[in-house]
C-alpha positions as a Markdown table, in Angstrom:
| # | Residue | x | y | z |
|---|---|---|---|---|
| 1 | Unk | 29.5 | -1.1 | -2.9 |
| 2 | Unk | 27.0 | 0.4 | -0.4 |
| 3 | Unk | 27.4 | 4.4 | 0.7 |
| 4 | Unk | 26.4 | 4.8 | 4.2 |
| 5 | Unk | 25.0 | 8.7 | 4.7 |
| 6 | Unk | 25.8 | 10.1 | 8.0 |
| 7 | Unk | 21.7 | 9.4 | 9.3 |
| 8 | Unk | 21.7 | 6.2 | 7.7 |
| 9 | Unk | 19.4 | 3.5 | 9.0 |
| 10 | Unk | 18.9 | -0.4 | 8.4 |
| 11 | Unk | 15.6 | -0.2 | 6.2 |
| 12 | Unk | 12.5 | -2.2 | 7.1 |
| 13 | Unk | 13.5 | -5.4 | 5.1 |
| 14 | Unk | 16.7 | -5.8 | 6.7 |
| 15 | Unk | 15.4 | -5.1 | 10.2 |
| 16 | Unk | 12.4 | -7.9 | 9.6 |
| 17 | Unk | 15.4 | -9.9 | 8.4 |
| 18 | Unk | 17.2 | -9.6 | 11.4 |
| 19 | Unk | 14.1 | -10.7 | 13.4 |
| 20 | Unk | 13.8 | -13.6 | 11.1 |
| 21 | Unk | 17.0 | -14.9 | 11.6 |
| 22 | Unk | 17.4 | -14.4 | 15.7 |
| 23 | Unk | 13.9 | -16.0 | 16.2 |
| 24 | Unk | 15.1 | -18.9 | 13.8 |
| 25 | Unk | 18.3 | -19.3 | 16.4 |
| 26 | Unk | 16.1 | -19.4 | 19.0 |
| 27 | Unk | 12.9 | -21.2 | 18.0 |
| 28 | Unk | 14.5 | -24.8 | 16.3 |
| 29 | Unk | 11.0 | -26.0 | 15.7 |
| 30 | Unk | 8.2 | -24.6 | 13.4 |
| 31 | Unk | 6.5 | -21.5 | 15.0 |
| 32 | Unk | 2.4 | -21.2 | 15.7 |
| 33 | Unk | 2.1 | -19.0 | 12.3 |
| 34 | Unk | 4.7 | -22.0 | 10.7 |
| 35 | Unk | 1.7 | -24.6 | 10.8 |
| 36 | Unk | 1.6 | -25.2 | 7.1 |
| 37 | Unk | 4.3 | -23.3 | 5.3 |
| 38 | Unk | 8.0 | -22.5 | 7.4 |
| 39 | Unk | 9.9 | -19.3 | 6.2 |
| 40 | Unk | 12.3 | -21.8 | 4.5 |
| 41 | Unk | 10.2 | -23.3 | 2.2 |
| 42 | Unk | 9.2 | -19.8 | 0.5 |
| 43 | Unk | 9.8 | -18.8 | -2.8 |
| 44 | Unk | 12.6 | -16.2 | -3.4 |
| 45 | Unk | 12.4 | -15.8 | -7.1 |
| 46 | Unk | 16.2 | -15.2 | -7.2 |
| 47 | Unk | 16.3 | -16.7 | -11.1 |
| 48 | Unk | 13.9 | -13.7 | -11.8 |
| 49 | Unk | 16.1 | -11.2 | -9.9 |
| 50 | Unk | 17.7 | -8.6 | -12.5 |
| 51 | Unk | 21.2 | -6.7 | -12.0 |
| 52 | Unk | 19.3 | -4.0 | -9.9 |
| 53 | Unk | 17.5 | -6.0 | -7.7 |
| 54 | Unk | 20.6 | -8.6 | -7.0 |
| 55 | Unk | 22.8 | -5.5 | -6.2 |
| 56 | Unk | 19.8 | -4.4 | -3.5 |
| 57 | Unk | 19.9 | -7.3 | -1.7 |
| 58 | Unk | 23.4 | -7.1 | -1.8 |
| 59 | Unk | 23.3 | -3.7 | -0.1 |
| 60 | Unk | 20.9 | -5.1 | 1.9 |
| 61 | Unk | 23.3 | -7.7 | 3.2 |
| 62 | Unk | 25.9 | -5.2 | 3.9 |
| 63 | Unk | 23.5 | -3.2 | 6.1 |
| 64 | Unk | 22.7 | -6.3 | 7.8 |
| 65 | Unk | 26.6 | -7.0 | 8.8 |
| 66 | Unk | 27.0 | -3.3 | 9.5 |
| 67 | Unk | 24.1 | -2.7 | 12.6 |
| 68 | Unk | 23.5 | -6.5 | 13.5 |
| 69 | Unk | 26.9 | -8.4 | 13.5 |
| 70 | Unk | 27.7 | -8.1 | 16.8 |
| 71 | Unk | 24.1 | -9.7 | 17.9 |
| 72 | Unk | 23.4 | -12.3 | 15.4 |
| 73 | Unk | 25.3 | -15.6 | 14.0 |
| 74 | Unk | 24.8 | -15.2 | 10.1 |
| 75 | Unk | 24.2 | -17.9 | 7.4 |
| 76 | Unk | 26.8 | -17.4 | 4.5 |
| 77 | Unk | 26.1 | -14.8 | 1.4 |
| 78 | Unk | 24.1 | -17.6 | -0.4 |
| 79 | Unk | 21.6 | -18.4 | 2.3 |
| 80 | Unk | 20.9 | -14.4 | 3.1 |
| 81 | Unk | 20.8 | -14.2 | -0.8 |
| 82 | Unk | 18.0 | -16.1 | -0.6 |
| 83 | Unk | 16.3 | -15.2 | 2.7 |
| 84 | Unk | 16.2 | -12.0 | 1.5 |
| 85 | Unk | 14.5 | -13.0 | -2.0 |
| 86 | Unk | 12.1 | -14.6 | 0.2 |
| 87 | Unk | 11.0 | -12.0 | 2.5 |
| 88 | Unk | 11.3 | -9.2 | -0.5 |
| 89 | Unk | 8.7 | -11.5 | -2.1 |
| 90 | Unk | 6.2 | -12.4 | 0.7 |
| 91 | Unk | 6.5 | -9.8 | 3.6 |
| 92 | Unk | 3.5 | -7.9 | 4.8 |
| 93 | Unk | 3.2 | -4.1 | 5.5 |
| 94 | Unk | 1.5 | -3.5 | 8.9 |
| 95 | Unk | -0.7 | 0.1 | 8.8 |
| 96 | Unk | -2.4 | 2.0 | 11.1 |
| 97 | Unk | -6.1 | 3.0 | 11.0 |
| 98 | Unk | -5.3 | 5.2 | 8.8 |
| 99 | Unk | -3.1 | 3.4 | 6.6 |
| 100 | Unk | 0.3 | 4.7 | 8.0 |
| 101 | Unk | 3.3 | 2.3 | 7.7 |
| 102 | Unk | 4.3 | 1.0 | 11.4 |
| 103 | Unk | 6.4 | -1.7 | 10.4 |
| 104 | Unk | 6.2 | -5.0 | 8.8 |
| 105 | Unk | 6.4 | -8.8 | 9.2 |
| 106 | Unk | 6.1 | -12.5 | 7.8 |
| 107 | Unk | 3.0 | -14.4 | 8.7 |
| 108 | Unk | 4.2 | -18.0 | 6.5 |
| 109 | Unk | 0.6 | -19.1 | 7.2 |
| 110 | Unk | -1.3 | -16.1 | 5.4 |
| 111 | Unk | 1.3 | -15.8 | 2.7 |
| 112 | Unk | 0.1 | -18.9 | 1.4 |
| 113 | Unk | -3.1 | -16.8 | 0.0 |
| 114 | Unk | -2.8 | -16.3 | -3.9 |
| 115 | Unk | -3.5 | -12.6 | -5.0 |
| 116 | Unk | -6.7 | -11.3 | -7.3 |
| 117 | Unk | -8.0 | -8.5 | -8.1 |
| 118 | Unk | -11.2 | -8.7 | -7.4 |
| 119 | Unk | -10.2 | -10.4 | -3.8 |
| 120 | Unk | -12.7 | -12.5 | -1.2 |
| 121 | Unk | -10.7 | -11.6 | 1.9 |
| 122 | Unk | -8.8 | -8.6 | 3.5 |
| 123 | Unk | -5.9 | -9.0 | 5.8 |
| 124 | Unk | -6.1 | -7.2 | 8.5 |
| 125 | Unk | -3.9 | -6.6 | 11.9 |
| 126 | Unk | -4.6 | -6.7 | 15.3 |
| 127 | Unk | -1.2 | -6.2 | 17.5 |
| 128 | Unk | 1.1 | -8.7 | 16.1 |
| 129 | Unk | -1.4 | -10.9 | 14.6 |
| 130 | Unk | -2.5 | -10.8 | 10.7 |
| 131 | Unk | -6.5 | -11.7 | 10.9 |
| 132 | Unk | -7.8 | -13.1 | 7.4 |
| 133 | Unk | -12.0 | -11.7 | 7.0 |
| 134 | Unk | -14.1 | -12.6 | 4.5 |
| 135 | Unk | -15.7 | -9.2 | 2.6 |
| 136 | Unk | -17.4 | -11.2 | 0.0 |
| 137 | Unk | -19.5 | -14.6 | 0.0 |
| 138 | Unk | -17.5 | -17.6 | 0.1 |
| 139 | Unk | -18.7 | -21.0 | -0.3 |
| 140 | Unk | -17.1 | -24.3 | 1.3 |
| 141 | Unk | -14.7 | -25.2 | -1.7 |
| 142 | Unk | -13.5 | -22.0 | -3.2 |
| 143 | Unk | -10.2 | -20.8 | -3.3 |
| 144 | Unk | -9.2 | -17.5 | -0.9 |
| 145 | Unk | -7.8 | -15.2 | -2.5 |
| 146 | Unk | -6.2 | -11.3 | -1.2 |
| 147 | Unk | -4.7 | -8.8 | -2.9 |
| 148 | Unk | -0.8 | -8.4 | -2.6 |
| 149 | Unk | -1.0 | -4.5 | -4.1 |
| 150 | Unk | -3.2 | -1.6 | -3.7 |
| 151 | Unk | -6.2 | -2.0 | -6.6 |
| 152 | Unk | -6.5 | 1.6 | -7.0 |
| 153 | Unk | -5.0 | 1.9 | -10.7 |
| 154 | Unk | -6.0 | 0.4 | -14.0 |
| 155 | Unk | -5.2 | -3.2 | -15.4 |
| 156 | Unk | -1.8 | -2.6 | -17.2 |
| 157 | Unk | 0.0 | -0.4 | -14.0 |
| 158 | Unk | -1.4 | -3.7 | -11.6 |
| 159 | Unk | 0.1 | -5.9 | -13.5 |
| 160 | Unk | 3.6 | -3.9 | -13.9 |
| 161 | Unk | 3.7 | -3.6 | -10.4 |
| 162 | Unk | 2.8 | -7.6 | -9.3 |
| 163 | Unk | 5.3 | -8.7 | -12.4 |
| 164 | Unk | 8.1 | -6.7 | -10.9 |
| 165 | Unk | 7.3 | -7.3 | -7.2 |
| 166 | Unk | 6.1 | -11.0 | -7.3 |
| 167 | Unk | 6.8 | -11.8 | -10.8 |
| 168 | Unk | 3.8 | -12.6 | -12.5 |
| 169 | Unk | 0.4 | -11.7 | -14.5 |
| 170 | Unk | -2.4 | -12.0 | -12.6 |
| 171 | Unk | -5.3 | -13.4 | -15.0 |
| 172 | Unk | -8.6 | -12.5 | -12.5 |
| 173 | Unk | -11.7 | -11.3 | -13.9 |
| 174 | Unk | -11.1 | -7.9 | -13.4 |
| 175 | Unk | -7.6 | -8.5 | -15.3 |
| 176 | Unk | -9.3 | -10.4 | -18.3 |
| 177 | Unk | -12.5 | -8.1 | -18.6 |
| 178 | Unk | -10.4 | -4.4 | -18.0 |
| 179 | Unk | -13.9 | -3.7 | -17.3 |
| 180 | Unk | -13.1 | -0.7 | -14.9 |
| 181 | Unk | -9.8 | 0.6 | -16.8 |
| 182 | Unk | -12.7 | 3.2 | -18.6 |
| 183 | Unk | -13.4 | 5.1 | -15.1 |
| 184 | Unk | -10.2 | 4.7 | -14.0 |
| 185 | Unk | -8.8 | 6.6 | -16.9 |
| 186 | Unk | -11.6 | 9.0 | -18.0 |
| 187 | Unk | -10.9 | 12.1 | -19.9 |
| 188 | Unk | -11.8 | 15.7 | -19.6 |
| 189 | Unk | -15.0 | 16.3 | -21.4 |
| 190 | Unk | -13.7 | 18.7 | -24.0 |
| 191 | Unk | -15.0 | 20.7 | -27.0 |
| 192 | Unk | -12.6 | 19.3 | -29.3 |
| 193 | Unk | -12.2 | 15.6 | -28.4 |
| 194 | Unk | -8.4 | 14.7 | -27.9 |
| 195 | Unk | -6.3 | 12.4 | -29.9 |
| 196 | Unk | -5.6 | 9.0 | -28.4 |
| 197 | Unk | -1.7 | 10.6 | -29.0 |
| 198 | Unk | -2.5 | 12.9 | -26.5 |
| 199 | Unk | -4.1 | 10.6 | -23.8 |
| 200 | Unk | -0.9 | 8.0 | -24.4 |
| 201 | Unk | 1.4 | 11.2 | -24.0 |
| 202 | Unk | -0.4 | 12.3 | -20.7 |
| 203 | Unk | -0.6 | 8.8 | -18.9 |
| 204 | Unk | 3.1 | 8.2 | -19.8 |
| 205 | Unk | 4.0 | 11.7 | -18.0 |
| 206 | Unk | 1.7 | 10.5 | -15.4 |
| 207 | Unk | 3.4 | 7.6 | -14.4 |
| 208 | Unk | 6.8 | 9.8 | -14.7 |
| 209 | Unk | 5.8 | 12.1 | -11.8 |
| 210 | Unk | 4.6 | 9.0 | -9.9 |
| 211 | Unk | 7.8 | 8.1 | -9.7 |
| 212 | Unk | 9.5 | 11.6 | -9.4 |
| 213 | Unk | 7.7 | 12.0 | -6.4 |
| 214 | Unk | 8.2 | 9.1 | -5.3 |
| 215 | Unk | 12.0 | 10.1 | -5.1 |
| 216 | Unk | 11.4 | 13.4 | -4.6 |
| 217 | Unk | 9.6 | 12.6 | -0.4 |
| 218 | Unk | 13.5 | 11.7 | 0.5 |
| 219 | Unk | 15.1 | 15.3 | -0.8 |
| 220 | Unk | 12.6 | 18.1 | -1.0 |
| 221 | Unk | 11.0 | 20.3 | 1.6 |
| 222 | Unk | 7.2 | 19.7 | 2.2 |
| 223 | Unk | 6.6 | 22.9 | 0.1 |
| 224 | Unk | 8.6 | 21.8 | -2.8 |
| 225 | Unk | 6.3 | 18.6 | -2.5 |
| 226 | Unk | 3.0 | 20.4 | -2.6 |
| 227 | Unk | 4.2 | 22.4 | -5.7 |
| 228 | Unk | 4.9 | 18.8 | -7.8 |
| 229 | Unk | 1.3 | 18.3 | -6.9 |
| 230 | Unk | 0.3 | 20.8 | -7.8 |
| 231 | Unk | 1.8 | 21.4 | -10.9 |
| 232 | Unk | 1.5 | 17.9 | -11.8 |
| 233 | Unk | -2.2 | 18.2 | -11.0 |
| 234 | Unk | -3.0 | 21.4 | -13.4 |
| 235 | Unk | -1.0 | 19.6 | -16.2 |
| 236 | Unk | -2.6 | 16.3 | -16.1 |
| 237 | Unk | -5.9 | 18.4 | -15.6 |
| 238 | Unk | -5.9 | 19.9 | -19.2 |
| 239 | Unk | -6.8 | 16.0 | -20.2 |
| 240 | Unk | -7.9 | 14.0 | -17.6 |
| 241 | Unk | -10.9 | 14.3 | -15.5 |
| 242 | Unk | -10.6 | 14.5 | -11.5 |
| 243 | Unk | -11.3 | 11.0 | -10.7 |
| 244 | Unk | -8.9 | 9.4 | -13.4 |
| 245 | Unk | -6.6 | 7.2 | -11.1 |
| 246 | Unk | -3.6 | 9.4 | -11.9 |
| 247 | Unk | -5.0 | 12.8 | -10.3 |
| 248 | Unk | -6.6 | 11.7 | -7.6 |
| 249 | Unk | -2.6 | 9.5 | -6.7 |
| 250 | Unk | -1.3 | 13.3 | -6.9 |
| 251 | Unk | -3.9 | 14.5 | -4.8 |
| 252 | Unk | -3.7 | 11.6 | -1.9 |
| 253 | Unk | -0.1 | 13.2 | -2.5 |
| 254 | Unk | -1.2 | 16.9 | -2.3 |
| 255 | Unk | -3.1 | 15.8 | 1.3 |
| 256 | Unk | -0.9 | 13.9 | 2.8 |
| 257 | Unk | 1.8 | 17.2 | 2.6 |
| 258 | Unk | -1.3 | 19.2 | 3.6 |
| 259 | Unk | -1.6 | 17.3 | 7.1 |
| 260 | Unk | 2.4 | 17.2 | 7.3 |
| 261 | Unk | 2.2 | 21.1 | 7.2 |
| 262 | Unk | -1.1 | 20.7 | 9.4 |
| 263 | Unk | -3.1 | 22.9 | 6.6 |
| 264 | Unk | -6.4 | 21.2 | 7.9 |
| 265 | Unk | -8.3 | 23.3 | 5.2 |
| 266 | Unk | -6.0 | 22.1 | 2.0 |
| 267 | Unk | -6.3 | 18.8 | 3.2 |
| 268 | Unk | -10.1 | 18.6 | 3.6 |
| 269 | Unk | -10.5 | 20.1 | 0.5 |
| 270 | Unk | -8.1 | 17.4 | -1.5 |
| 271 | Unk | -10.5 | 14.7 | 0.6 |
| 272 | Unk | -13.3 | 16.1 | -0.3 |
| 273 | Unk | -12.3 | 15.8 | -4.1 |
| 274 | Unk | -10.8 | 11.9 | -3.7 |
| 275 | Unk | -13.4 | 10.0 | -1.5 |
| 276 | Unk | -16.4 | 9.6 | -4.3 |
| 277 | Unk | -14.0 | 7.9 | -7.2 |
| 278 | Unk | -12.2 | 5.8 | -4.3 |
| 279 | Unk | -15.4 | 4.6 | -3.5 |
| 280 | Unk | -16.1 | 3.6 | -7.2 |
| 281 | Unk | -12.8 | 3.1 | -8.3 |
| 282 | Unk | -11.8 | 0.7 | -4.9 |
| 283 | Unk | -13.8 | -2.8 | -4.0 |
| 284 | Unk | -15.9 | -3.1 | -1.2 |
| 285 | Unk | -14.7 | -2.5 | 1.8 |
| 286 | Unk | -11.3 | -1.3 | 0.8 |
| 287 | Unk | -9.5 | -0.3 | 3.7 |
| 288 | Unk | -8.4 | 2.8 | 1.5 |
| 289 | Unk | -11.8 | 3.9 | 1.3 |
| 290 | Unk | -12.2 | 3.2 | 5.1 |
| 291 | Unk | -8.9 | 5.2 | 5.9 |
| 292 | Unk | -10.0 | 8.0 | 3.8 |
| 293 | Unk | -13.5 | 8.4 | 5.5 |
| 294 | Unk | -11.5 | 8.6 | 9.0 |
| 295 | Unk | -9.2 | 11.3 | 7.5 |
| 296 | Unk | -12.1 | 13.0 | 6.1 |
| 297 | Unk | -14.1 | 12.6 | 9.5 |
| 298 | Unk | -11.2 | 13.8 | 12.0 |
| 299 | Unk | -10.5 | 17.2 | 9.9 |
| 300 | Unk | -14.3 | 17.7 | 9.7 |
| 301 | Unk | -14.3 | 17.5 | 13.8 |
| 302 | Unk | -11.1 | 19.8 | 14.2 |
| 303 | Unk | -12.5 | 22.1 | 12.0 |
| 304 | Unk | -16.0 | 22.1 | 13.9 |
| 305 | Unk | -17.9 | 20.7 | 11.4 |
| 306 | Unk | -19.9 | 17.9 | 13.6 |
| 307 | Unk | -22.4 | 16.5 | 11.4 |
| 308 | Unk | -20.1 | 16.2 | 8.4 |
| 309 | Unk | -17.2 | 14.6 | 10.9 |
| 310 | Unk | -20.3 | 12.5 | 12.0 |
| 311 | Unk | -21.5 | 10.9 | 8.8 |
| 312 | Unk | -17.5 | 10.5 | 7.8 |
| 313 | Unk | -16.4 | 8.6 | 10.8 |
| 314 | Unk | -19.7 | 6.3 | 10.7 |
| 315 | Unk | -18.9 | 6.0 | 6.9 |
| 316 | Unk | -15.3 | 4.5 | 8.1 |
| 317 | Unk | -17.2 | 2.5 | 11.1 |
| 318 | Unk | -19.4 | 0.4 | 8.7 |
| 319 | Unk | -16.3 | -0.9 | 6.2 |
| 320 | Unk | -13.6 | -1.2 | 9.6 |
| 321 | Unk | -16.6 | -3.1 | 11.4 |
| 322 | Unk | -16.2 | -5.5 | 8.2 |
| 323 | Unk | -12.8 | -5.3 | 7.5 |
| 324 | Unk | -11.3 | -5.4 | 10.9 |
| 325 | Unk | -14.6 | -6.8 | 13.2 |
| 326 | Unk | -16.6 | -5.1 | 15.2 |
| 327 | Unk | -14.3 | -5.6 | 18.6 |
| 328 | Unk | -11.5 | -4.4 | 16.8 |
| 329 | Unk | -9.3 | -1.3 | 19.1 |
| 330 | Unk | -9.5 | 0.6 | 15.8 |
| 331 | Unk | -12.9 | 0.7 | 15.6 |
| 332 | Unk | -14.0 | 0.7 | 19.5 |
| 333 | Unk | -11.3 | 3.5 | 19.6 |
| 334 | Unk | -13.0 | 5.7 | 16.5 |
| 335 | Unk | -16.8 | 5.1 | 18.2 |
| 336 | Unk | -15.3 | 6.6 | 21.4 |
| 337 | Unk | -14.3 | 9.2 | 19.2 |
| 338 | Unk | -17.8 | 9.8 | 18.0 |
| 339 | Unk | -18.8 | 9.5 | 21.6 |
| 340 | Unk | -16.6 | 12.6 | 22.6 |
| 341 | Unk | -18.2 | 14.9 | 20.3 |
């Protein structure tokens, strides 16, 4: 059964699903993105699917009849069963400049890309089209590869997150070598070194919050939200050191409810704090990193601070110019920016 609240809203997948299946009454033949892979011929993973996930799509499929039935001709339960494996397993999130979600989509063409770690392209978007750029060297013969998750956390939580999402282990060089998993999870410097007890203890209450918070955006007020930061942050403090992967997640956290609340101060401060260990932690020209320079820039510029806003926003310029191209809106809109000033 599915419980419809009183502001209840078709979520993103069933919406993209929607779209999916009035274009596919529309358009009989293969679209332009269609050229090598159609939306049919994806994987949907359904023999992986456990209890939790088949009920999901099955409320899924119920909020599909409830807002769209009156607009759209539907396949039977079997052949949304699987659509909806499908675009679970190989839709893209579309993101703003600064990484804010705007909506998302199914390019067949790009999802034919395999994921690393350590990947040799970035997918970015201009408009309605995905754009595939190269941020390492890639010779004629090798195999592209992109990321499907955000790279930000050590090997083990990557790989729990691609084996429940897409359903397998990625086996990369960063995967097989771990060789970053140190930095991402260093320890306080103490007097009295801890006990690897104590670290285990502290990364599994880590994770726990994650996810807390995670539930917590949909019921409590921004305030509330800033104090689970916080707290979390002063907790996990007493053994990790600021740029283990698991503080600085609660302090993207703490900033993001800082600009909700528009406390331009708290939130400089948290970016202040994150943007060195993103720039170590994250490859090269990571879009994370990018977003967070922009942030970083924009409150140094509200808060009249032009030659810090300066060196930020150019910061941003130099990854977007990679990641996006250099006659990209985003980035002729954020040197206009730097023009203004």
């Amino acid at each position: 059964m599915c419980v419809f609240g009183q502001n209840w809203n078709p979520s993103e997948t069933v919406r993209l699903t929607a779209r999916i299946l009035a274009k596919q009454k529309t358009h009989l033949e293969r679209t332009e993105s269609e050229k090598l892979l159609s939306i049919k011929e994806f994987e949907s993973h359904l023999d992986k699917l456990d209890s939790e996930k088949k009920e999901l799509i099955q409320n899924d499929i119920s909020a599909l009849h409830h807002f769209y039935s009156k607009h759209i001709e539907y396949p039977d339960n079997a052949a949304l069963v699987v659509l909806f494996g499908q675009v679970n397993c190989n839709g893209f999130t579309i993101e703003d400049e600064e990484l804010s979600h705007l909506g998302s989509a199914i390019f067949p063409d790009v999802a034919l890309m395999n994921h690393s770690c350590c990947p040799n392209v970035i997918v970015t978007y201009k408009g309605t089209v995905a754009e595939v750029r190269a941020v390492q060297e890639i010779e004629a013969g090798d195999e592209i590869f992109t990321s499907y998750i955000d790279l930000l956390y050590p090997t083990e939580d990557r790989n729990d997150r691609l084996r429940d999402s897409y359903f397998f282990t990625c086996d990369c060089r960063e995967c097989f070598t771990k060789e970053k998993d140190k930095d991402k999870l260093e320890i306080r410097k103490l007097n009295e070194p801890l006990s690897a007890e104590a670290v285990r203890d502290m990364i599994r209450y880590a994770r726990n919050v994650i996810e807390e918070f995670r539930r917590a955006k949909h019921y409590k007020s921004p305030g509330e939200l800033l104090e689970v930061c916080e707290l979390s942050l002063d907790k996990m403090g007493s053994v990790f050191a600021d740029s283990n992967v698991y503080m600085l997640h609660m302090m993207y956290q703490a900033m993001g409810v800082c600009l909700y609340m528009q406390d331009w101060e708290g939130a400089l401060r948290y970016g202040q704090k994150i943007i060195k260990p993103y720039s170590k932690h994250y490859p090269s020209y990571s879009l994370n990193v990018a977003s967070m320079w922009l942030k970083l820039g924009r409150l140094y510029m509200g808060l009249e601070n032009r030659p810090a806003g300066v060196k930020a926003l150019k910061k941003a310029i130099a990854i977007m110019e990679i990641a996006h191209g250099k006659d990209h809106p985003y980035v002729i809109e954020i040197k206009k920016e730097l023009e203004a000033h």
